[in-house]
C-alpha positions in Angstrom: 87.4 95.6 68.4 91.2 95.1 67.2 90.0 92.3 65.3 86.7 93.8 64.0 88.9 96.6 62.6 91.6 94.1 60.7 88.7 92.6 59.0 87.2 95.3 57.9 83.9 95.2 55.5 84.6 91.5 55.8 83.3 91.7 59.5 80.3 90.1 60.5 78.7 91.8 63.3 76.1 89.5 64.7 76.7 89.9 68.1 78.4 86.9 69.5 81.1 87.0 72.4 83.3 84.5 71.0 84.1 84.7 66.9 85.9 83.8 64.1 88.4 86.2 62.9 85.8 87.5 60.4 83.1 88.3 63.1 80.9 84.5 62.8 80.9 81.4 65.1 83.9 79.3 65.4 84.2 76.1 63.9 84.5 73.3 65.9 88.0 72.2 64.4 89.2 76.0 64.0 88.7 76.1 67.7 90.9 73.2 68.4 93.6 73.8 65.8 94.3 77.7 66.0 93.6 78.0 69.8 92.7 75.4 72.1 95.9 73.0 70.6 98.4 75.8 71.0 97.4 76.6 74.6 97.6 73.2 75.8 101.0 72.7 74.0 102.4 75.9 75.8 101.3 75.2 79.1 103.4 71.6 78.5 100.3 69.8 78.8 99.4 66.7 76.5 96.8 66.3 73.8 93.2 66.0 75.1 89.9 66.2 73.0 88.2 70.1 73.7 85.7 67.6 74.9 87.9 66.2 77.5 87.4 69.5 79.8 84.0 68.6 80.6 84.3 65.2 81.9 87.6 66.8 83.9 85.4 69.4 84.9 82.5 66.9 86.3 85.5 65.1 88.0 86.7 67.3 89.9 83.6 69.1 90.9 82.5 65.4 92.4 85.7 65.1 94.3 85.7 68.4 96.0 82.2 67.0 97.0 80.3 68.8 94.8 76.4 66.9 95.2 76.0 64.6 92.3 72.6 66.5 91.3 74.2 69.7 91.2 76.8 68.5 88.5 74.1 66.5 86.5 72.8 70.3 86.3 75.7 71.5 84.9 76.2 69.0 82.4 72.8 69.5 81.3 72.1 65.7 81.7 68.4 64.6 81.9 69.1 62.2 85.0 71.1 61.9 87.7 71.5 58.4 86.9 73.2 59.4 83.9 75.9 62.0 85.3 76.3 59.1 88.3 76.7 56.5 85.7 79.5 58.1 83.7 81.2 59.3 86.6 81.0 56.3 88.8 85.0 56.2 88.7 85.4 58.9 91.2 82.3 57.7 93.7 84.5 55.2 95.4 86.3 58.2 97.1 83.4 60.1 97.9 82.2 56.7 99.7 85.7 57.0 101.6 85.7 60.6 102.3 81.8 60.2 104.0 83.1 57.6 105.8 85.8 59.6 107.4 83.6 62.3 107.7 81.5 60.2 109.7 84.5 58.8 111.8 85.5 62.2 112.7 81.8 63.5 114.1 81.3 60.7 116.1 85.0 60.4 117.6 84.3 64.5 118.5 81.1 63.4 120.0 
């Protein structure tokens, strides 16, 4: 609201959660320079690509041992194989961690 009424008439109300200053969708680069840039640089974390949250995101959704097919849905991929291909970097530890998993069942057998 505090930014519909510092625009003004230039406001463009069509409805959207996130907006520019004037009310429209936010450009990709605006998003990047004027917030996401800033944020990271005041939390003293380096660089990344807005792009970069969604592969972290996958990542560590698989290694708190998310199931594979349940990220694939929320990456919107069209096949498992794909979200298991591009995130085979983390599936040696989940082969570890079932291991161990197993280890501990049957030792409390």
């Amino acid at each position: 609201m505090e930014e519909q009424l510092q625009a003004g008439a230039a406001w463009q109300d069509i409805d959207l959660v996130f907006t520019s200053r004037l009310g429209g969708p936010i450009e990709k680069q605006n998003l990047s320079r004027r917030s996401f840039q800033p944020l990271l640089a005041a939390a003293g974390l380096p660089k990344i690509r807005f792009h970069d949250l969604r592969h972290s995101a996958a990542t560590l959704l698989l290694t708190q041992g998310i199931h594979p097919k349940i990220v694939q849905e929320r990456l919107g991929h069209a096949n498992i194989s794909v979200t298991v291909d591009i995130y085979s970097h983390v599936l040696p530890t989940l082969q570890q961690d079932a291991a161990d998993r197993l280890d501990r069942f049957f030792a409390a057998v």
